[in-house]
C-alpha positions as a Markdown table, in Angstrom:
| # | Residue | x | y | z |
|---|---|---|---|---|
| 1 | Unk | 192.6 | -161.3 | 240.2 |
| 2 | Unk | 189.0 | -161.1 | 239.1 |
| 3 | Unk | 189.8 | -157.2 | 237.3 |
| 4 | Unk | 192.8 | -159.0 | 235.5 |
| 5 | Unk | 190.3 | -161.7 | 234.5 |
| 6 | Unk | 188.2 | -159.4 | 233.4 |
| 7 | Unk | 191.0 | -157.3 | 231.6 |
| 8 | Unk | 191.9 | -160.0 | 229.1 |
| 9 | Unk | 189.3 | -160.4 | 226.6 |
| 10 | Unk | 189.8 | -156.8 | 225.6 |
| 11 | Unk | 192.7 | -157.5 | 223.7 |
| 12 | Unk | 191.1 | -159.7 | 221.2 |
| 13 | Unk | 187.7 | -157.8 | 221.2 |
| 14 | Unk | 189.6 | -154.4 | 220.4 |
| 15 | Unk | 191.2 | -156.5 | 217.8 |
| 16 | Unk | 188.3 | -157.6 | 216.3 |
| 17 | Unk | 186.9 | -154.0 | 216.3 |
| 18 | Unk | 190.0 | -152.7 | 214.8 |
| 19 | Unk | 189.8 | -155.3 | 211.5 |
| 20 | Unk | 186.4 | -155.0 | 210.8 |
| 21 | Unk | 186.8 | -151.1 | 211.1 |
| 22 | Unk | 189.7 | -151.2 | 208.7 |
| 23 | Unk | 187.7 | -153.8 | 206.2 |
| 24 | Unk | 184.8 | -150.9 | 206.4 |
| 25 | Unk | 187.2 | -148.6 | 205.1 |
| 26 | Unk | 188.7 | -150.7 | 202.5 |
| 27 | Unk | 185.6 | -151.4 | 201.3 |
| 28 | Unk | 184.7 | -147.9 | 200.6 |
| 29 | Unk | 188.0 | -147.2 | 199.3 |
| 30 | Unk | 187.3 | -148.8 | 196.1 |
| 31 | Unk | 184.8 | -145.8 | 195.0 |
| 32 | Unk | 187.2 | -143.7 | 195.0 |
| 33 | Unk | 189.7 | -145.8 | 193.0 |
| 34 | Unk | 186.7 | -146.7 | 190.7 |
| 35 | Unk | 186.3 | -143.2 | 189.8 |
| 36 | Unk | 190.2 | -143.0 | 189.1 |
| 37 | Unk | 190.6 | -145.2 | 187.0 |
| 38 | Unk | 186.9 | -143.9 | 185.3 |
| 39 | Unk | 187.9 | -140.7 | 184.9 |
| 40 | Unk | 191.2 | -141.7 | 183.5 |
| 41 | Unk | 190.0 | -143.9 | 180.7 |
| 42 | Unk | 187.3 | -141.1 | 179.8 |
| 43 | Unk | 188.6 | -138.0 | 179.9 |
| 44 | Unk | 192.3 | -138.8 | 178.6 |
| 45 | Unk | 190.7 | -141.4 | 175.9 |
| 46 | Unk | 188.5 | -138.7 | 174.9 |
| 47 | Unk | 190.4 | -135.9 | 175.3 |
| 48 | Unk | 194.3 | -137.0 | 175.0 |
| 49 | Unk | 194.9 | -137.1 | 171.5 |
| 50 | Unk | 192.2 | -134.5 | 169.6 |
| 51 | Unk | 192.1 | -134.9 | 165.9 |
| 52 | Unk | 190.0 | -134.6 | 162.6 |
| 53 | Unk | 188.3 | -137.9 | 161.6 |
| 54 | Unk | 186.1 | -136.8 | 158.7 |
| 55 | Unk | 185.7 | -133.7 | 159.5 |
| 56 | Unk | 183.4 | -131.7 | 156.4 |
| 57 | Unk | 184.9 | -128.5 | 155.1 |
| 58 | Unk | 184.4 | -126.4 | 151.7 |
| 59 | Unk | 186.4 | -125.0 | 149.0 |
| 60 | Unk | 184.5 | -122.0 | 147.6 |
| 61 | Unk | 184.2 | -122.4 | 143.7 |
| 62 | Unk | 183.1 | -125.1 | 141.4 |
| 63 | Unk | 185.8 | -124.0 | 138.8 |
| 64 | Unk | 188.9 | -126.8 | 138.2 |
| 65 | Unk | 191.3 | -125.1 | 140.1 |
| 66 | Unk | 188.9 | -125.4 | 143.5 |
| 67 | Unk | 188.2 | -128.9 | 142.3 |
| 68 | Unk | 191.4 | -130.1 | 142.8 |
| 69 | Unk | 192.6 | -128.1 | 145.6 |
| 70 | Unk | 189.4 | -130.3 | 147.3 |
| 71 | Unk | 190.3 | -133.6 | 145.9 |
| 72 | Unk | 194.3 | -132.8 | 147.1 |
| 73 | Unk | 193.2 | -132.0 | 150.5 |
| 74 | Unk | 191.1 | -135.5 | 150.4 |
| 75 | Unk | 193.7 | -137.2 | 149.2 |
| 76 | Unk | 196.4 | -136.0 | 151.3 |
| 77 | Unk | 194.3 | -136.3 | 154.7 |
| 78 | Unk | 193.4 | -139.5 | 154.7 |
| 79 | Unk | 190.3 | -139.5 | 155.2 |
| 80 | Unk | 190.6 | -137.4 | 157.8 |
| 81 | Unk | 189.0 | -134.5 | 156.1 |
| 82 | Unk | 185.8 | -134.4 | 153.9 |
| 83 | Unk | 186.2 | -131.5 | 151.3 |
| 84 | Unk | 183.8 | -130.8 | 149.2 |
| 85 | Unk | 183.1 | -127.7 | 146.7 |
| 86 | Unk | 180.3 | -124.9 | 147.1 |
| 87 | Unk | 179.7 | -122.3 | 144.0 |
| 88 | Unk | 180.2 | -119.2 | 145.9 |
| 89 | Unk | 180.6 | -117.4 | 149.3 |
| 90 | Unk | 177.2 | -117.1 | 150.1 |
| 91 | Unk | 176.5 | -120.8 | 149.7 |
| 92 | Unk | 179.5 | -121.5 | 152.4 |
| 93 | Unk | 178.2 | -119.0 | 154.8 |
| 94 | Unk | 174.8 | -120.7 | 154.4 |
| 95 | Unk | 176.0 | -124.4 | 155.0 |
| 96 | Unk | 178.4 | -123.0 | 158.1 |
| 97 | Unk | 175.2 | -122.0 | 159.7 |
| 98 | Unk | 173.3 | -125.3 | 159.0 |
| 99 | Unk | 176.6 | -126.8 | 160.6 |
| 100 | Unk | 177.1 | -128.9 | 157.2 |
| 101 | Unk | 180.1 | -127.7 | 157.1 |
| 102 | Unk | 182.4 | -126.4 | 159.7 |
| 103 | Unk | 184.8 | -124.5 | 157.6 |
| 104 | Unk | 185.0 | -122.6 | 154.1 |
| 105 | Unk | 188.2 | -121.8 | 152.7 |
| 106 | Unk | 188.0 | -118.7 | 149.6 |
| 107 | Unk | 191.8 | -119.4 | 147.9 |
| 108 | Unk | 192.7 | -116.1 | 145.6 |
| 109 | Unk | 194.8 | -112.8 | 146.0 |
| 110 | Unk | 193.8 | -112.6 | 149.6 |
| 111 | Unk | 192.6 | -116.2 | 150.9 |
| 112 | Unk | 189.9 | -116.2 | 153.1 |
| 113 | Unk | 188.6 | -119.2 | 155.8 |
| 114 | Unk | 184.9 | -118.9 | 156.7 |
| 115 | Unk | 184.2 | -120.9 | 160.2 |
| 116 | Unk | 181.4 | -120.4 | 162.5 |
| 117 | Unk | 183.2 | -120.2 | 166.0 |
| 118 | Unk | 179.7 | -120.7 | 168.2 |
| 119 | Unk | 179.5 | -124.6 | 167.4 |
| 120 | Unk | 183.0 | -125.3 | 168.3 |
| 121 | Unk | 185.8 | -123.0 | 169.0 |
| 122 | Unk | 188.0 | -125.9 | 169.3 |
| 123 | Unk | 186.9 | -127.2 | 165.7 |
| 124 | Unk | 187.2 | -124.0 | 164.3 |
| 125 | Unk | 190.7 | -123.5 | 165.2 |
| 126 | Unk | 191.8 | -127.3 | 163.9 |
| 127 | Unk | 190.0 | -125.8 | 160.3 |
| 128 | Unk | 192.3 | -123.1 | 160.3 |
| 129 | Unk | 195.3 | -125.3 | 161.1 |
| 130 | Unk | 194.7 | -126.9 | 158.2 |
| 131 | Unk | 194.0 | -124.6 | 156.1 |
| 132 | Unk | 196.9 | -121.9 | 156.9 |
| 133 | Unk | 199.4 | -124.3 | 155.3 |
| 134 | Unk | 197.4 | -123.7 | 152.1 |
| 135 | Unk | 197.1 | -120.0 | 151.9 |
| 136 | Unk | 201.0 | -120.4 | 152.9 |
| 137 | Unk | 201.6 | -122.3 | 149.5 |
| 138 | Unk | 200.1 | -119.3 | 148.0 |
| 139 | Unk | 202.2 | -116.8 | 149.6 |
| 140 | Unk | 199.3 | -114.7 | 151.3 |
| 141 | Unk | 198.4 | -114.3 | 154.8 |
| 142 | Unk | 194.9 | -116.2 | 155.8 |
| 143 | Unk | 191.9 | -114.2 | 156.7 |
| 144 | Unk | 190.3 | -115.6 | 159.0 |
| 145 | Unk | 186.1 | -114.7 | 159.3 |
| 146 | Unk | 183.6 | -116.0 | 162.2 |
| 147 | Unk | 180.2 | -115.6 | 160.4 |
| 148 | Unk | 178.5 | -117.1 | 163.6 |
| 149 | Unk | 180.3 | -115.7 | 166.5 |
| 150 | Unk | 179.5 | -116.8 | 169.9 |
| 151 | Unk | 177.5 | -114.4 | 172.5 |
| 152 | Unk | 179.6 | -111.6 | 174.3 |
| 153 | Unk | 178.9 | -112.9 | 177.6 |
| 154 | Unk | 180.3 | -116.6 | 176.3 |
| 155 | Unk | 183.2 | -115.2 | 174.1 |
| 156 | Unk | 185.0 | -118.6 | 173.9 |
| 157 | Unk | 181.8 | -120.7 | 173.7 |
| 158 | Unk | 182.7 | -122.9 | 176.6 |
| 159 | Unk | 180.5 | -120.8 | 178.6 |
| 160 | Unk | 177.0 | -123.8 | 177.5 |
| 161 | Unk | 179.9 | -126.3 | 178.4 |
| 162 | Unk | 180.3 | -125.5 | 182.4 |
| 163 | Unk | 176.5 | -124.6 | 182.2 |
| 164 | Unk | 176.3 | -127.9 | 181.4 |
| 165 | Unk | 178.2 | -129.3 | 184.2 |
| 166 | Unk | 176.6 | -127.1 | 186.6 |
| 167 | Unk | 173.2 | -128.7 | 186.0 |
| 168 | Unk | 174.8 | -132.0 | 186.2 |
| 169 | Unk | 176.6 | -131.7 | 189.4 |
| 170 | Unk | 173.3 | -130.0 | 191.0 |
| 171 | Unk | 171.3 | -133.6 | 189.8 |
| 172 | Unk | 173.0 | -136.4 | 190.3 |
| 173 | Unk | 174.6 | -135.2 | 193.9 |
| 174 | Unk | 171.1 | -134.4 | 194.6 |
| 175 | Unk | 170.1 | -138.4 | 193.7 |
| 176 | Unk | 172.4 | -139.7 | 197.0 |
| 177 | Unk | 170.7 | -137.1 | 198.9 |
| 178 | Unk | 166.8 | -138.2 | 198.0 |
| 179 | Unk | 168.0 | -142.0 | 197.5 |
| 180 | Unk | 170.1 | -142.1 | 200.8 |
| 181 | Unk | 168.1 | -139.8 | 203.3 |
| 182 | Unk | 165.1 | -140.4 | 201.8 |
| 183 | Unk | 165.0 | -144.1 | 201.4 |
| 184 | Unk | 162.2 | -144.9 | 203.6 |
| 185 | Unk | 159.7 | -143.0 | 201.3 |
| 186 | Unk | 158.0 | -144.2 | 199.5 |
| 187 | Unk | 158.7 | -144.5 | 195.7 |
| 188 | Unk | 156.0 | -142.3 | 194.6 |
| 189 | Unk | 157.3 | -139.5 | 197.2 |
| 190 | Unk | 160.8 | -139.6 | 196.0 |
| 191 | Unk | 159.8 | -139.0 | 192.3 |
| 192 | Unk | 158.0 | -136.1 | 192.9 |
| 193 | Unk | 160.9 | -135.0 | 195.1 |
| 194 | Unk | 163.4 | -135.8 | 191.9 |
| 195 | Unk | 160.8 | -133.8 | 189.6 |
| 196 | Unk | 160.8 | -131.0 | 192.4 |
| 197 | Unk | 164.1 | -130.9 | 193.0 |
| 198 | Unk | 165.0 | -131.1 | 188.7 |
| 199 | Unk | 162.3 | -128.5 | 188.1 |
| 200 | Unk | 165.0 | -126.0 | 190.7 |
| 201 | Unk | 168.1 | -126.5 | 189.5 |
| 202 | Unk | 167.2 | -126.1 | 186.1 |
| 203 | Unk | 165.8 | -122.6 | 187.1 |
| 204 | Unk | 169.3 | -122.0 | 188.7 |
| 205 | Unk | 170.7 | -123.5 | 185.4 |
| 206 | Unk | 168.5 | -120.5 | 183.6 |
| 207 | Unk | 169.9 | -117.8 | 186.1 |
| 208 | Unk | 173.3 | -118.6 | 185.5 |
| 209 | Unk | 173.0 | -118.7 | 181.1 |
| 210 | Unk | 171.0 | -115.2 | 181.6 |
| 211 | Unk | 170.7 | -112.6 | 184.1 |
| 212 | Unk | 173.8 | -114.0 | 185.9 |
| 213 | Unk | 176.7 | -114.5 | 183.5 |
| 214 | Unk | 174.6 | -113.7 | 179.8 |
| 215 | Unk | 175.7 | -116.7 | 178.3 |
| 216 | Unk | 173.0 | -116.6 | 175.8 |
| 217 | Unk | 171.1 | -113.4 | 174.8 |
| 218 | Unk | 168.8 | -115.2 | 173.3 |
| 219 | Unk | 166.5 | -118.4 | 173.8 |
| 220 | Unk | 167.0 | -118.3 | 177.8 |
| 221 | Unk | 163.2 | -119.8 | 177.8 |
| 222 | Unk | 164.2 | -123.0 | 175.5 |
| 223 | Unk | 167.3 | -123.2 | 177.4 |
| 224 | Unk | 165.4 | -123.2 | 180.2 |
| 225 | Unk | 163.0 | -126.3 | 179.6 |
| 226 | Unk | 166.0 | -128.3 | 177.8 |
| 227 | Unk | 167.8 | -127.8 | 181.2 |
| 228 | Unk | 164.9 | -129.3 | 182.8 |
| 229 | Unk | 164.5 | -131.7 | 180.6 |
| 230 | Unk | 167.9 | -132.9 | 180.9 |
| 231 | Unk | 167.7 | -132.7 | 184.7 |
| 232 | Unk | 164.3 | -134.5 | 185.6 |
| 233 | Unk | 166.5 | -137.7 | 183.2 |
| 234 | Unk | 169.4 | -137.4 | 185.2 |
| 235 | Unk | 167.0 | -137.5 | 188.8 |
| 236 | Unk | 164.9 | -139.8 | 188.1 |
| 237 | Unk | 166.8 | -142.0 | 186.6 |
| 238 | Unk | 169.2 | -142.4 | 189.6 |
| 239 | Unk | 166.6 | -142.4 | 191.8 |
| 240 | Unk | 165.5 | -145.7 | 190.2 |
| 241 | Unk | 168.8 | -147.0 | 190.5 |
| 242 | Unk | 169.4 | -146.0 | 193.7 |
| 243 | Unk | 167.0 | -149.8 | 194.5 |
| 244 | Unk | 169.4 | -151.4 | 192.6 |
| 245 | Unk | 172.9 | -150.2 | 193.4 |
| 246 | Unk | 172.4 | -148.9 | 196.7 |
| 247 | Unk | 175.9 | -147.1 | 198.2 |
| 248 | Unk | 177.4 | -147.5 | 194.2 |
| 249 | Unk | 174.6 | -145.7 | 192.9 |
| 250 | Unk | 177.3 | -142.4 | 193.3 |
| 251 | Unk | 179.8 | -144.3 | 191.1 |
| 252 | Unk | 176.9 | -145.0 | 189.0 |
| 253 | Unk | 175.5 | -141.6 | 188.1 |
| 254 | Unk | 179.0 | -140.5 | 188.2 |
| 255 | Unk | 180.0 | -143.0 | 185.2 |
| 256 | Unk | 176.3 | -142.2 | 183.4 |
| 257 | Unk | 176.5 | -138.4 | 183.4 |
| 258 | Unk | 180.3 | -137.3 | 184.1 |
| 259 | Unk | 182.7 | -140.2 | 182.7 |
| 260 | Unk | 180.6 | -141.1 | 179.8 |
| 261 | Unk | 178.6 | -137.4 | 179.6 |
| 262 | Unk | 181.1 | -134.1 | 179.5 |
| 263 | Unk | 183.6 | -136.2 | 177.6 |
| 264 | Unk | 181.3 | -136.6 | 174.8 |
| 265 | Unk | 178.8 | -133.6 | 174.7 |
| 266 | Unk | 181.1 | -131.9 | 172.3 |
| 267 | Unk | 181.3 | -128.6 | 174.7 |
| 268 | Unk | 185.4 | -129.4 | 174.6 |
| 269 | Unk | 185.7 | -131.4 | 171.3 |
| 270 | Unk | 183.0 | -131.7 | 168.9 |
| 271 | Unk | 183.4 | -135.7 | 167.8 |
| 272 | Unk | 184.7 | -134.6 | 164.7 |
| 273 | Unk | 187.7 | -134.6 | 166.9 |
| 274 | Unk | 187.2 | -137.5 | 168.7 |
| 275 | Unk | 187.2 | -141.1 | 168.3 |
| 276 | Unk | 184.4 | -143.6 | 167.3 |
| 277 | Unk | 183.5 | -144.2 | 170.9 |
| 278 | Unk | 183.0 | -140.6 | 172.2 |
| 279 | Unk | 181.7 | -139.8 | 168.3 |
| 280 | Unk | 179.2 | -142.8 | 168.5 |
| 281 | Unk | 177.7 | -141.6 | 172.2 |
| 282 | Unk | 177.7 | -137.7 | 171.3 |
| 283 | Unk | 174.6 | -139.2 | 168.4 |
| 284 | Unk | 172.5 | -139.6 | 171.8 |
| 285 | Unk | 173.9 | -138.8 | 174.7 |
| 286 | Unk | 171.9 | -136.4 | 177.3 |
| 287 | Unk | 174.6 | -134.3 | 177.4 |
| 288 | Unk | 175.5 | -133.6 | 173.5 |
| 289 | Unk | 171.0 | -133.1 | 173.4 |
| 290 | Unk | 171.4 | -130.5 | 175.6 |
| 291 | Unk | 174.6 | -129.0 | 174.7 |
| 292 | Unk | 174.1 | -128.9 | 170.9 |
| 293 | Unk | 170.6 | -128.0 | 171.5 |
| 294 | Unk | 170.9 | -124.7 | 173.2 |
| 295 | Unk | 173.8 | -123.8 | 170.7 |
| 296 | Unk | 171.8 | -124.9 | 167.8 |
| 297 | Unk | 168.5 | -122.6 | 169.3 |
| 298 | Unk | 171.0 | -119.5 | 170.0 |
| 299 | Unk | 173.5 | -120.0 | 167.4 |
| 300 | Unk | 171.6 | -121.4 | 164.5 |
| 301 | Unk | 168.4 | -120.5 | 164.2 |
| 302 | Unk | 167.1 | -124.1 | 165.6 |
| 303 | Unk | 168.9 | -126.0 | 162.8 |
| 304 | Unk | 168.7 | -129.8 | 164.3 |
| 305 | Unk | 166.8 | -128.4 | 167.5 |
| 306 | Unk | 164.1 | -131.0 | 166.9 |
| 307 | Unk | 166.5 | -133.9 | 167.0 |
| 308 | Unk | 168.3 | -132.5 | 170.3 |
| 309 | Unk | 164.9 | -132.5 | 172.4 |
| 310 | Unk | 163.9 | -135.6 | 171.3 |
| 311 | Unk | 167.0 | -136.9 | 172.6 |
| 312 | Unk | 166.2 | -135.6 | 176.0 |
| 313 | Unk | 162.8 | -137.0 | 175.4 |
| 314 | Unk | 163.8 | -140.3 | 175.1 |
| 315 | Unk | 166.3 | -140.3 | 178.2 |
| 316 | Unk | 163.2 | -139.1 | 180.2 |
| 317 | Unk | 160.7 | -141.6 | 179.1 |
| 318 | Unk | 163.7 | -144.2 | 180.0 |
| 319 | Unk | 163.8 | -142.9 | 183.5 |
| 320 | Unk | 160.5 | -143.4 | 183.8 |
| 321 | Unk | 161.1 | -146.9 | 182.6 |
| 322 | Unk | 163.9 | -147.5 | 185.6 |
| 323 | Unk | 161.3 | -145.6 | 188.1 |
| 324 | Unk | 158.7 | -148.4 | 187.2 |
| 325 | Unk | 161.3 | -150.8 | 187.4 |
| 326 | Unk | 162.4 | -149.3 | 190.8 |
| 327 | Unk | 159.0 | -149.0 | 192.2 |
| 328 | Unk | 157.8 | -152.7 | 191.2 |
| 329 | Unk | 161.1 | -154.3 | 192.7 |
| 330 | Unk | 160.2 | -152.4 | 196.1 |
| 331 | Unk | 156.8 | -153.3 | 196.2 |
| 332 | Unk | 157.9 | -157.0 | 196.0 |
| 333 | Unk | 160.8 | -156.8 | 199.0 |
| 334 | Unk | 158.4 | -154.9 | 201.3 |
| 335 | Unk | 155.9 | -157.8 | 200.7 |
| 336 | Unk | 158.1 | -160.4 | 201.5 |
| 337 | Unk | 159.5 | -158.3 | 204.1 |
| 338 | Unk | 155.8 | -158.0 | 205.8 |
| 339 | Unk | 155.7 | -162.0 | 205.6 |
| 340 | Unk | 158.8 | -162.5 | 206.8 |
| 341 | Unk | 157.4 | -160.1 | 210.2 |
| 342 | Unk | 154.5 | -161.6 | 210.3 |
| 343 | Unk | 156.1 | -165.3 | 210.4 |
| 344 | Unk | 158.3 | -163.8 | 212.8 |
| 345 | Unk | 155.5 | -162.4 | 215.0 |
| 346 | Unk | 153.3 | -165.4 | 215.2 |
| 347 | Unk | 156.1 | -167.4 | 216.2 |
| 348 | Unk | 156.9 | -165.4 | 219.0 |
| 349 | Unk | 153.5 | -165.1 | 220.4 |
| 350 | Unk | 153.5 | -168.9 | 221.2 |
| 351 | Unk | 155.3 | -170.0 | 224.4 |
| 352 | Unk | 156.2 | -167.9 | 228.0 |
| 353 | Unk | 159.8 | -166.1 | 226.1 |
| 354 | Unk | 157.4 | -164.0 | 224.5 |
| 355 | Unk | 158.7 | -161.1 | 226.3 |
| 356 | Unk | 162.4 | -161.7 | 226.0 |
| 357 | Unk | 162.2 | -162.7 | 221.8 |
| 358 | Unk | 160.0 | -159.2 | 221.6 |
| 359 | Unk | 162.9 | -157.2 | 223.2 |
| 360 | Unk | 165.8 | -159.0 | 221.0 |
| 361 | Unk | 163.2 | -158.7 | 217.5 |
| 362 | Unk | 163.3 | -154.7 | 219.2 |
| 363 | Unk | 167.0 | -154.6 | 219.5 |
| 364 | Unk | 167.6 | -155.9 | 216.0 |
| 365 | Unk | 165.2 | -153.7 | 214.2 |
| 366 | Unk | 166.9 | -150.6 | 216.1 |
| 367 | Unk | 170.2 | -152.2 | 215.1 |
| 368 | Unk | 169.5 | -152.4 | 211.1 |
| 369 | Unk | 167.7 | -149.4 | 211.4 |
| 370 | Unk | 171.2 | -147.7 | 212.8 |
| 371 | Unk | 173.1 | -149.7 | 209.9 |
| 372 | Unk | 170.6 | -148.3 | 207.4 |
| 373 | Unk | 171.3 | -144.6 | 208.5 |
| 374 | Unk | 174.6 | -145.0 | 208.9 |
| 375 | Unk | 175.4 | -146.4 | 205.9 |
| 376 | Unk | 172.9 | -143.8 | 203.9 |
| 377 | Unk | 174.9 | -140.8 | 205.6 |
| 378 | Unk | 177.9 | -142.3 | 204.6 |
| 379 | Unk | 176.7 | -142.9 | 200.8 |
| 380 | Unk | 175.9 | -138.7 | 201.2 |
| 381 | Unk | 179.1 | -137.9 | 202.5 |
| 382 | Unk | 181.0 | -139.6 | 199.7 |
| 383 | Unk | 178.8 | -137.4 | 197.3 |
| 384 | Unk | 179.8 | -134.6 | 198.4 |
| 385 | Unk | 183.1 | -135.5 | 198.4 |
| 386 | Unk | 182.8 | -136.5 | 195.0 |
């Protein structure tokens, strides 16, 4: 009788176990489906429908008949195009490698198209879409020249792109890791681990662009301290908003430097080919410094470098901004936390239960402290899964 007694609040407890269990998993299964739909909107809005949007080529020669083969092609594309006349070969070649230009068509006997394949092999080849309809019209074949070819080891240029993602992947996973694990550091400790850990995988970055897979075969050391550059941004600024979005702050870095980051670096589509959106954020994105950097210091003899490290700059100094941020809203919740236990403390040291509220204060810190690890392994797990 008493066993069957016993027996019958199992029921509901197991219950109760089981729906708080399932609204746990619910819970985290909105990451997941936040990244879907992220990823949807970024890459297939950037990525879907790939086409010119003022995108500066050259007719070679100033005389009429170039004149107005420029003013057709600006007529007939819209604005889609931005054609404009150079006096002579050499002038074309010379604004292909200052990237004013990303295409130079020669009409005559045997038409020629200039393009510089190492900024944009994807750009290059919509130039020559447009421009084989033209040589067509003339009834020659196009000859097609890369007067700045990418690197042997890279022969389709996307080679920088995954470099690119490999650096990224290595920093923000690392952010749950420092962020989740080691939460009860203290600020100052986990910035030095983000440096540390930034200052590594850009090394690994290096290795992989030289001696690994000869990406570049030249610049390694630039490429190098852009690759930390761009790291130590992407670390430090998710460890700062690790204090803020806690278990999101994977969906956060995620949006920062994947959704928002590869889709508009230009290592698929330069944003010639892209909308205003992905256009706009390739102007000063961490990604497009980085990228177009190291192609503009091994492709083109540093042309714009300036410009792409100060990018990286900038996201660094605003890291350092969030850190700050970071550091000051912890300082504040471990005071009040230190009040609240001290409150707590001298409240319990008054009356004979002294012994019994010490063991429950006891119990509860060991619980939260079990919640806390718990719920920081579970932040790194999704990470990885990520």
């Amino acid at each position: 009788m008493s066993s069957a007694h016993r027996a019958v609040p199992a029921g509901p407890a197991r219950r109760s176990g089981d729906a708080a269990a399932l609204r746990h998993v619910l819970t985290h299964l909105i990451t997941p489906l936040l990244m879907c739909v992220g990823m949807g909107f970024a890459y297939l809005g950037a990525f879907a429908h790939p086409a010119p949007h003022r995108l500066p080529v050259a007719v070679v020669g100033s005389g009429p008949a170039e004149r107005v083969l420029a003013q057709t092609l600006n007529d007939k594309s819209g604005g889609d195009l931005m054609v404009r006349t150079v006096a002579d070969r050499g002038e074309a070649v010379r604004q292909l490698k200052q990237q004013d230009v990303f295409g130079a068509y020669a009409a005559g006997a045997a038409p020629e198209l200039l393009v510089a394949t190492a900024g944009s092999d994807t750009t290059a080849s919509a130039v020559q879409k447009v421009f084989t309809p033209v040589a067509a019209a003339q009834g020659a074949p196009l000859k097609v020249t890369d007067v700045v070819p990418s690197s042997e080891g890279d022969p389709t240029g996307q080679g920088v792109f995954f470099l690119l993602v490999a650096v990224s992947i290595g920093s923000y996973a690392s952010v749950a890791v420092i962020g989740g694990a080691g939460g009860a550091l203290p600020m100052r400790l986990r910035a030095l681990l983000a440096a540390g850990m930034s200052l590594v995988v850009s090394v690994i970055g290096a290795l992989f662009a030289g001696p690994v897979f000869h990406l570049v075969d030249r610049g390694l050391w630039g490429v190098w301290g852009m690759a930390w550059l761009y790291s130590a941004g992407i670390l430090l600024i998710g460890t700062g908003l690790h204090v803020f979005l806690k278990r999101w702050t994977t969906l956060g870095v995620m949006a920062l430097f994947v959704m928002l980051n590869f889709t508009s670096s230009g290592g698929v589509f330069r944003p010639e080919l892209q909308n205003g959106f992905f256009a706009a954020l390739h102007s000063f994105w961490n990604g497009a410094g980085f990228l177009e950097g190291t192609r503009s210091l091994v492709y083109f003899d540093g042309t714009g470098l300036g410009g792409h490290v100060w990018t990286l700059a900038l996201w660094l100094v605003a890291a350092l901004a969030v850190l700050g941020a970071a550091g000051a809203v912890e300082s504040r919740r471990a005071g009040r936390s230190a009040a609240d236990s001290s409150v707590a403390d001298s409240s319990a040291a008054d009356g004979r239960a002294e012994g019994a509220s010490g063991q429950a204060r006891d119990g509860a810190g060991e619980a939260r402290e079990r919640q806390e690890q718990e719920g920081a392994e579970e932040e790194m797990e999704e990470a990885v899964g990520v």
